[in-house]
C-alpha positions as CSV (number, residue, x, y, z in Angstrom):
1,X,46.8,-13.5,-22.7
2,X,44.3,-16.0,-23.2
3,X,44.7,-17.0,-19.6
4,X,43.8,-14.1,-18.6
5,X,40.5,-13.0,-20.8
6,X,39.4,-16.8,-19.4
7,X,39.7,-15.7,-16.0
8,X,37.8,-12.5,-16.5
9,X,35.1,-14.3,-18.0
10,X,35.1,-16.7,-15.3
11,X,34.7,-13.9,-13.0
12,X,32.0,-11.6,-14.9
13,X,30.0,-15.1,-15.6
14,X,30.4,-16.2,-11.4
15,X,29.1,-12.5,-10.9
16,X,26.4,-12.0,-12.4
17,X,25.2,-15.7,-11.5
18,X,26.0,-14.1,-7.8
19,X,23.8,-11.2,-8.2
20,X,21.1,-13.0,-9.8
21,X,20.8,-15.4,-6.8
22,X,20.7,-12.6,-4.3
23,X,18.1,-10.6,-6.7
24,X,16.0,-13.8,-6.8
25,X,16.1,-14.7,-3.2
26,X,15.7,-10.6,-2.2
27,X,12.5,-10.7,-4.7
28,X,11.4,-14.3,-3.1
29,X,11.8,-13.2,0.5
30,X,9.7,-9.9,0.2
31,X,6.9,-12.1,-1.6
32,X,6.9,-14.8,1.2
33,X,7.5,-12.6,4.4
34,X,4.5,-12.2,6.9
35,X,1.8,-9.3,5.9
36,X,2.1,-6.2,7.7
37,X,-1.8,-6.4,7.2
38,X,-3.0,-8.3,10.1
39,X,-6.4,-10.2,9.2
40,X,-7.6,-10.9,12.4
41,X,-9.6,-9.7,15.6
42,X,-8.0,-7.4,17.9
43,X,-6.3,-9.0,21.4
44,X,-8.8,-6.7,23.3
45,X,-10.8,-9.2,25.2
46,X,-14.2,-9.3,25.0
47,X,-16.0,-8.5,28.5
48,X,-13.1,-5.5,29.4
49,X,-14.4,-3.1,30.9
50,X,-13.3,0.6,29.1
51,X,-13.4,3.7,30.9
52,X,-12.6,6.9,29.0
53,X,-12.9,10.8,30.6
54,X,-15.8,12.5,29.7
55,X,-17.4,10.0,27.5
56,X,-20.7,8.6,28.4
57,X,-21.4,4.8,26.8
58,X,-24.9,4.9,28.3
59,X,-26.3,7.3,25.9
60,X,-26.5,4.8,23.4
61,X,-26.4,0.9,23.2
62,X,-23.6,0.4,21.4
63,X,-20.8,2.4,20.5
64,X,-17.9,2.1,17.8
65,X,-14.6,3.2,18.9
66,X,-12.3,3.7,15.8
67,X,-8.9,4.1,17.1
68,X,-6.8,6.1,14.8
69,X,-3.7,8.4,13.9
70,X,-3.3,10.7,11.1
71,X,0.4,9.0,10.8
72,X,-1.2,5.3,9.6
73,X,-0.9,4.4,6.5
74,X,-3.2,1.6,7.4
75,X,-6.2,4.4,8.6
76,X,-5.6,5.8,5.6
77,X,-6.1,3.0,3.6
78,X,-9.1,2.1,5.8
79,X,-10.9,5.7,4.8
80,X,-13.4,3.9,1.9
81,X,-14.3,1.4,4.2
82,X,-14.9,4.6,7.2
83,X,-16.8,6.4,4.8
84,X,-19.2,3.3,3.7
85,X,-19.6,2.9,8.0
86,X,-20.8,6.5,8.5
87,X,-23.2,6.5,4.8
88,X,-24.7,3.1,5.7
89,X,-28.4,5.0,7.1
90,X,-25.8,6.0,9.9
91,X,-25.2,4.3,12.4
92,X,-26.9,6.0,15.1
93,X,-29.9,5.3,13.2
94,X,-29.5,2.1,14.0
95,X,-28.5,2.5,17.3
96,X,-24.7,2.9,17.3
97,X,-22.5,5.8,17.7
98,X,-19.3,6.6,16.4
99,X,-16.4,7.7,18.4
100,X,-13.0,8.6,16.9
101,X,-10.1,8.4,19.2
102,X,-6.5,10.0,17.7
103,X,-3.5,10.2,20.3
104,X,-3.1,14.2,18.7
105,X,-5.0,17.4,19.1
106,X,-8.6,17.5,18.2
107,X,-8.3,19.7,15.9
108,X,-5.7,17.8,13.7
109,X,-7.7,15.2,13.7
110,X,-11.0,16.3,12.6
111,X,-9.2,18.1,9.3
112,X,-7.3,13.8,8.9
113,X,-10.6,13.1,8.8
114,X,-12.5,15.8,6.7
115,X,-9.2,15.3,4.2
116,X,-10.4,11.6,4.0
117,X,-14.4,12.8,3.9
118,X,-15.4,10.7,6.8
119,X,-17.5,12.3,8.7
120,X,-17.6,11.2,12.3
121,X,-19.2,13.6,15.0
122,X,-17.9,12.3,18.3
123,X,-14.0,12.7,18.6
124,X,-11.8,12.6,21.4
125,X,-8.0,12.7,22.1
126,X,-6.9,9.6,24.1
127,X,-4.1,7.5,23.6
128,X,-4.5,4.4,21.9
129,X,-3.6,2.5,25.1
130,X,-6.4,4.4,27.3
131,X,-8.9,1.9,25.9
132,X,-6.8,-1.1,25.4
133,X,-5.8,-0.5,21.6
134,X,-2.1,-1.5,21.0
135,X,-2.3,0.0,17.6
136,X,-4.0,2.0,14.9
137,X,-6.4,1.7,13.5
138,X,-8.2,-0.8,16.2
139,X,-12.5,-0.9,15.8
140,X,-13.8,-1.6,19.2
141,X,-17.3,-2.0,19.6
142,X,-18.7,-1.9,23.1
143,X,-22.0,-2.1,24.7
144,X,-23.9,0.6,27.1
145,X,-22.5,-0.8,29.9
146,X,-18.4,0.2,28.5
147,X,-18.1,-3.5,27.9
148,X,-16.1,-4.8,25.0
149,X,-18.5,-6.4,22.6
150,X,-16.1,-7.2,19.6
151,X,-12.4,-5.4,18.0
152,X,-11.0,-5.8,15.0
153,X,-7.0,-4.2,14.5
154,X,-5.4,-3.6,11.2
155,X,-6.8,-2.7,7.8
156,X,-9.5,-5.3,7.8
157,X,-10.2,-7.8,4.6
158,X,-13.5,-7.5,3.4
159,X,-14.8,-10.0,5.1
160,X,-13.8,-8.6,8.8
161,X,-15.4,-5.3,7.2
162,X,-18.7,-7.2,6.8
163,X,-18.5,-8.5,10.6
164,X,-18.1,-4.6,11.7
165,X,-21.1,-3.6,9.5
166,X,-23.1,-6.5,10.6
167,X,-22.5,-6.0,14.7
168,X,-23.5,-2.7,14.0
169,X,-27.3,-3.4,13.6
């Protein structure tokens, strides 16, 4: 009998020394993996030419394209940042203009963004890939001319936040 309460033990104590290992290296392997947050600019080239239907890039010299989708959790996280963009004196002030593109009706998009408070005039529905974006949300900022000037992807670090702000002058 004592055999046998031995062996038990010997299997409870190999368990949970089993289950510990896999909780630790479970718990290890989330904190180590690669960030689904990508800090860095976007692999739309500078000097691509963009052409999109019924938007003319001459009105203005500059324009910001914010590609977006009311399913991204990463547009949504992006909102404060969207709201600070369109406060800032606004940026057609200083000689930019916003343009929101969202792959869904227009009208689904403009309540996304009045549910987030960012107010952004200019919307159209394009998908992402019209103007080179392989994801949301993508900033593009191109010149009067439809020329990439500078993108960003992802939800951008503060830092990448100050570049956007800053080309937007």
């Amino acid at each position: 009998m004592k055999r046998a309460v031995k062996r038990v033990e010997l299997i409870v104590n190999v368990s949970v020394i089993g289950a510990a290992v896999l909780f630790v290296s479970s718990v290890g392997w989330v904190a180590l993996r690669p960030s689904t947050v990508r800090d860095r600019t976007s692999s739309i080239e500078n000097g691509t030419k963009i052409t999109l239907p019924g938007w003319d890039w001459s009105k203005s010299p500059q324009t910001l394209v914010l590609v977006l989708s009311a399913d991204c959790k990463y547009c949504t996280a992006s909102a404060p940042f969207y709201r600070r963009l369109v406060s800032r004196g606004g940026p057609e002030a200083q000689g930019t203009r916003l343009l929101a593109i969202f792959p869904r009706a227009t009208k689904e998009s403009r309540e996304y963004l009045a549910s987030l408070e960012v107010n952004i005039d200019d919307l159209q529905q394009a998908v992402p890939a019209s103007v080179g974006a392989k994801g949301t949300p993508t900033l593009i900022l191109v010149n009067a001319s439809g020329v990439v000037i500078q993108s960003w992807e992802g939800l951008l670090p503060p830092h990448a936040e100050g570049e956007v702000l800053a080309s937007i002058k």
